[in-house]
Each structure stands twice: as structure tokens, then as C-alpha cells.
N, C-alpha and C positions, 0 to 999 in steps of 0.2 A: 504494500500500500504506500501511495504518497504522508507525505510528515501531517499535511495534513488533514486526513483521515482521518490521521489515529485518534485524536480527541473524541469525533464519533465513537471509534470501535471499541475505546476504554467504558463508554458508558455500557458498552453490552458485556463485556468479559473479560479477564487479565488473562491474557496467555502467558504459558511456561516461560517461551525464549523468545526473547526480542533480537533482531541483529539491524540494530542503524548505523547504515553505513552510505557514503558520501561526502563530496567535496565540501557541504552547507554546512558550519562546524556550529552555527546556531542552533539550525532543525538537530544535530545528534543531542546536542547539550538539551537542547527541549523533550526530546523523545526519552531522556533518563528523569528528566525533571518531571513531566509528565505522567508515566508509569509510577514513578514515589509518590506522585500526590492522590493516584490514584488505589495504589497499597495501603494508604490512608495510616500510616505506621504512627504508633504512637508512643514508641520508644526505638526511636531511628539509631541511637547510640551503640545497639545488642542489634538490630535487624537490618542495617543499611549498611552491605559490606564489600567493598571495591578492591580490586585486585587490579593488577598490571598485566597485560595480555604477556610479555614477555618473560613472568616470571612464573607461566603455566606450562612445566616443563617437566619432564621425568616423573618421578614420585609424586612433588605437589602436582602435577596434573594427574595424575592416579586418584591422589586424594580427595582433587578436588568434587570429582564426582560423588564420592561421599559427603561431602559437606553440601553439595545442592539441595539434599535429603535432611539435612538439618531442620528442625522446628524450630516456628519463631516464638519466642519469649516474652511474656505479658505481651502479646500483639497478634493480630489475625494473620498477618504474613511477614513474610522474609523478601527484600527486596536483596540482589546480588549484581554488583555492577563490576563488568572487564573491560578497562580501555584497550583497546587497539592489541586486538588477539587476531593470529593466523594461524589457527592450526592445518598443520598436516591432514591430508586424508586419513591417515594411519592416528594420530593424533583424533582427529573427529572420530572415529569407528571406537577406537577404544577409549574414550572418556564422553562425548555428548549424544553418541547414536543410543547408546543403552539406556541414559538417562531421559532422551525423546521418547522412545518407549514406553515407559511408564514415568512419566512426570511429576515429580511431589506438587501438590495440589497448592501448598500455602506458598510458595516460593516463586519469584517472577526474577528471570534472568536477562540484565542485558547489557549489550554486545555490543559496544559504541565503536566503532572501526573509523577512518578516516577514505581507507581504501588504499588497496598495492598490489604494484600489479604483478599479474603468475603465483598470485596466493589464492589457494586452494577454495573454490568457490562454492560454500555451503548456505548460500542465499536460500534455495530453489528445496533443500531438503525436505522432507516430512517434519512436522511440528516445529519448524520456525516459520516466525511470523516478521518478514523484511520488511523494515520502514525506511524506503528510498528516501535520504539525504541529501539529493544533488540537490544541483542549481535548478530553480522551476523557472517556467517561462516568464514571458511579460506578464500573460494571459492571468494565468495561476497566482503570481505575485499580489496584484492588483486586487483579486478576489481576498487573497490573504489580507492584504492592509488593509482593507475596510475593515475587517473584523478586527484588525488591532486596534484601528481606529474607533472603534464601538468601542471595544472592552476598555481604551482612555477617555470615556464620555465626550468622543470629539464624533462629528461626521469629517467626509470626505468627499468632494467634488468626483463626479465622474471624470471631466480632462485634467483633475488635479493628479489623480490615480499614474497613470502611463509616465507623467513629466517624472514624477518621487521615483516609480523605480527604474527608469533611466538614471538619472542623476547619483542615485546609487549603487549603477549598475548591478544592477539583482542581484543583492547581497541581503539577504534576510536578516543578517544581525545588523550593519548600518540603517537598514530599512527602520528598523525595532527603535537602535537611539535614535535617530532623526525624528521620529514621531514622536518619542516622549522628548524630546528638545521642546517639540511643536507644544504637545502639552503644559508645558512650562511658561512657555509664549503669549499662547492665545486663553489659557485657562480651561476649567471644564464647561462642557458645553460647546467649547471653540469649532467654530468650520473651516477645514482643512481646503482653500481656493486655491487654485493655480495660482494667482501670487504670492499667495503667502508658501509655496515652493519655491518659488522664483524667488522671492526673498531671503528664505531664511533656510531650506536646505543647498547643504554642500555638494557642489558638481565633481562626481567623480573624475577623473582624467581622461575617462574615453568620452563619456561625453563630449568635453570638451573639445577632443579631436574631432567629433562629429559636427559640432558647431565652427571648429577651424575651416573644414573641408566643406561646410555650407558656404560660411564665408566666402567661399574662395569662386565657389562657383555663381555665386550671388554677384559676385564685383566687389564685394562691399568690404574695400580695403582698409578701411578707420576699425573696424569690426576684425578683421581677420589681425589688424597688428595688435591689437588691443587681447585680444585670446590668445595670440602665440607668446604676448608680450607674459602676461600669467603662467602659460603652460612651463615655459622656459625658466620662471621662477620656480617652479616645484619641480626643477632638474628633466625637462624634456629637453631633448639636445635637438641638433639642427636634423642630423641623419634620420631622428624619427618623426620629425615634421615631414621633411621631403620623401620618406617613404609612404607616410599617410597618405599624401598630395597625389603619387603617384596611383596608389591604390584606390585612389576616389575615382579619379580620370579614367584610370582602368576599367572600372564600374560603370562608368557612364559611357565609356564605349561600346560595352559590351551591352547593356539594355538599347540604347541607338543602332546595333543591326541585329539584334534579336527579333525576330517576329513570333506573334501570338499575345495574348492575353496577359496583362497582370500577371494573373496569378499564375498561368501558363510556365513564364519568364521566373515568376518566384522559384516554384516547385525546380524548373532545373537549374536555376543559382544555390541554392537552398537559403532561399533568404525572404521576407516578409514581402508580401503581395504590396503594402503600401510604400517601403523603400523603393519599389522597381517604379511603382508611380511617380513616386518625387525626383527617380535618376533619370527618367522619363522627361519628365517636365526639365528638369537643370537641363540635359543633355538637348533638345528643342529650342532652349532659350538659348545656347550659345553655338548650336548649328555644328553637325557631325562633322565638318571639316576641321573647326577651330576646337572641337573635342579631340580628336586625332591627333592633331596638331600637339597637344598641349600634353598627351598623354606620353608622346614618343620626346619630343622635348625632354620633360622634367625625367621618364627611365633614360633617357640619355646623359642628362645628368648626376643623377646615382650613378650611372655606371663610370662617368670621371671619376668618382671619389672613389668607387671602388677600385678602381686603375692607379688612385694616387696621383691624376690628371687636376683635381682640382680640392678645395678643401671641402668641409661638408659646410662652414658658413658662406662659402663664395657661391657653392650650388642653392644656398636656398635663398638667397638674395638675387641667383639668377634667375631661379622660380618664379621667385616672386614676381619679378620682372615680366614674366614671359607670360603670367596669370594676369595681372591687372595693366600692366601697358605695353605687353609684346604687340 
């Protein structure tokens, strides 16, 4: 199941073994945090007991399977938490397979992983129950923050939604401060408006490249120095501007001799139906020959720097040149 399911599926049942795992290090922290609230434990000190995945080895992993079996103490269950465990197949078969099997009833087990890769993949087995941890979509995201948003007695804007987790680039746990920032701000009750994101949440760095590379193709060169002038402040160097630049051009060349639909062009970029709109529209406004133009240009330019032909600030001053008064 998604992270966020689980709050549903706690209301109907605790299952044996949990295994959250994924790159969202918020959703794992929540998926432990969650399941204990849900253990309802009321002497966490004797029932809430965490281990190191790495120190589940030899004998104590022998052991340990006896102690899953342990009863909990003045409390209706045992919560048991392992961070960032990989075991073996040989390891699984003989310490968690027998334990699936017959599962101690008061005890809920779980499995906070991070993810690595060529480690032994017991997502999919009989009696565990996976709560995907990745990154969730825009889609996904959005739906989440409203409800965060309720649960801080704030609402939320529908075109407030999509700008917040841009700008945080879908990062769930920046998602989380930003909103109780907001709460701090606007107070309870507060309505979460596209300006007051535009205000008061921090623009992650891609963003920002995305607004660079608008800039650029917009014309609007007060704007475009004004953002690289920032980005350059927080250590973007010149190679990764002029790479951006190059990669946007690229883009917009390729939707200007694409034929087919939106979404058509989406599906085999793999990339959102309304980006190909907008590359669509940029690429129209500045006419596929001066797209062309601009695209071979500035990789011609990388490829000086790469050659040691030129520096990376004299190429993206040439860029720049070639973008607003070539």
C-alpha cells in the first residue's frame, strides 16, 4: 500500500510485519510513528523496542525470532522497530519465514529500510504488509497537503496546492515544515492562497531552474538575471546553468517536430501532458528555426568547455548573448 493508506488500514487491523521502505525518509518515520500510536502502548519504556538492522546477525538473529514471541507487559501489545535491515534469503527463511507463519498476535513488527540495491527482496512475501515510501506524485502530494492542511485548522487553495509542492519539490517532510511555518503565519483558521506560497514558502533549486529556463525562453532578461543572480548565491555554478539552458532548448525542439496530441507527445517523452503544452507554446512563440538555432548554439558551447576551448563563465555569458540579443 501507499504511506498513505495506511492510516485507513490501521483503523481496521495491526498487522504482524510492516516493511516501509523508500527514498521519503518522512513517510518511513511516519509509518513507525503511526503503527505506535496505533499499538496504543501505555508503557512504551518495557514494549517499544528498536534494534539496528545491522546488528541482526548470527545468534542474535537466531534469537531474535524468539523474542518477537515475547508478551507485552502491563500493555495490550509489543511494538518492535528494525532500522535499515537486509537480510539474506537464507537469513529470511530461517528467522522471519517461521515467524510469518504463525505470528504472535500482541506484537506488531516494523521494518523501516531506506532501500539498497541487490538486497534481497522480501516486499512481495506472504504476511508482510509493504508501505511504499517513495516519492509520490504531484497528483498524490496535493491530495496529501490538504489533509495536512485540515489537520492544522488551515484550508488550502486548489492553485495554491500544485505551486507548494513544486516549490518543495515533493519532499513530504519540507512539505510538513512549510505548512506548519504557514500555520505560525496566518494563524488557525488561516487560508493557504497562492500568494501567500509565493510569499512565504521557500523555492527549492529546481524550481528555480525551471523559472530560469522560463525566463529565458520568455525574453524576459531582468527576470532571468535576477534568478541566476540567486541561484549562483546558493552555489549553482555557471556549467549547471548552461546545461539547464541547453536541456530546455532540447525540449523544445523536440515537442516543435513531434506530431500528435498533448498527451500523445507526453506519454512518449514521459513527461506531463501540460509541460509539452507550454514547450509547445514557448517553442511557436520563438519559431523552430530560432529554437534550433539556439539549441545547437549553446550544446556547442558546452562542448568548448568540455574541450577546455572556452571557460564555463565565458560560455554562459555567450548564452546568454545568443538567448536575449543573438
Amino acid at each position: 500500500m501507499k504511506f498513505i493508506q495506511l492510516a485507513g488500514s490501521l483503523k481496521e487491523n495491526i498487522a504482524p510485519v510492516y516493511l516501509a521502505e523508500g527514498e521519503e525518509a518522512y513517510f518511513r518515520d511516519h509509518t513507525v510513528a503511526q503503527v505506535r500510536d496505533a499499538c496504543a502502548l501505555r508503557m512504551p519504556a518495557l514494549n517499544d523496542v528498536r534494534y539496528e538492522g545491522e546488528t541482526l546477525k548470527g545468534d542474535r538473529l537466531a534469537a531474535f525470532g524468539a523474542e518477537l514471541r515475547t508478551a507485552p507487559f502491563l500493555d495490550g501489545r509489543r511494538l518492535v522497530r528494525v532500522y535499515e535491515w537486509y537480510p539474506t534469503e537464507r537469513e529470511w527463511e530461517s528467522a522471519l519465514a517461521p515467524y510469518l507463519a504463525a505470528p504472535c498476535p500482541t506484537t506488531a513488527l516494523v521494518v523501516s529500510n531506506a532501500g539498497k540495491k541487490g538486497a534481497f527482496d522480501w516486499k512481495r512475501r506472504a504476511g508482510v504488509t509493504f508501505v511504499d515510501c517513495g516519492r509520490e506524485s504531484e497528483e498524490t502530494l496535493c491530495r496529501w497537503l490538504l489533509g495536512v492542511a485540515r489537520k492544522l485548522g488551515m484550508t488550502l487553495d486548489g492553485d495554491a496546492a500544485p505551486l507548494f509542492v513544486r516549490y518543495c519539490n515533493r519532499d513530504a517532510a519540507r512539505l510538513r515544515l512549510e505548512a506548519e511555518k504557514l500555520q505560525r503565519l496566518l494563524g488557525e483558521g488561516g487560508r493557504i492562497t497562492r500568494a501567500a506560497v509565493e510569499e512565504n514558502v521557500a523555492k527549492d533549486t529546481e524550481y528555480k531552474v525551471y523559472e530560469l529556463t522560463q525566463a529565458a525562453s520568455r525574453g524576459n532578461h531582468a527576470a532571468f538575471c535576477e534568478i541566476l543572480h540567486d541561484l549562483t548565491e546558493k552555489g549553482f555554478d555557471e556549467t549547471a546553468a548552461l546545461s539547464a539552458l541547453v536541456s530546455h532548448y532540447r525540449s523544445l525542439l523536440e515537442v516543435s517536430q513531434m506530431r500528435g496530441s498533448d498527451a500523445e507527445v507526453a506519454k512518449a517523452l514521459g513527461v506531463k501532458p501540460y509541460a509539452v503544452q507550454k514547450n509547445r507554446e514557448a517553442a511557436a512563440r520563438l519559431g523552430k528555426d530560432k529554437v534550433r538555432r539556439l539549441y545547437l548554439d549553446l550544446y556547442g558551447l558546452g562542448a568548448d568547455v568540455r574541450g577546455g576551448n572556452l571557460s564555463k563563465s565565458g560560455a554562459l555569458s555567450a548564452a546568454i548573448a545568443k538567448i536575449f540579443f543573438g
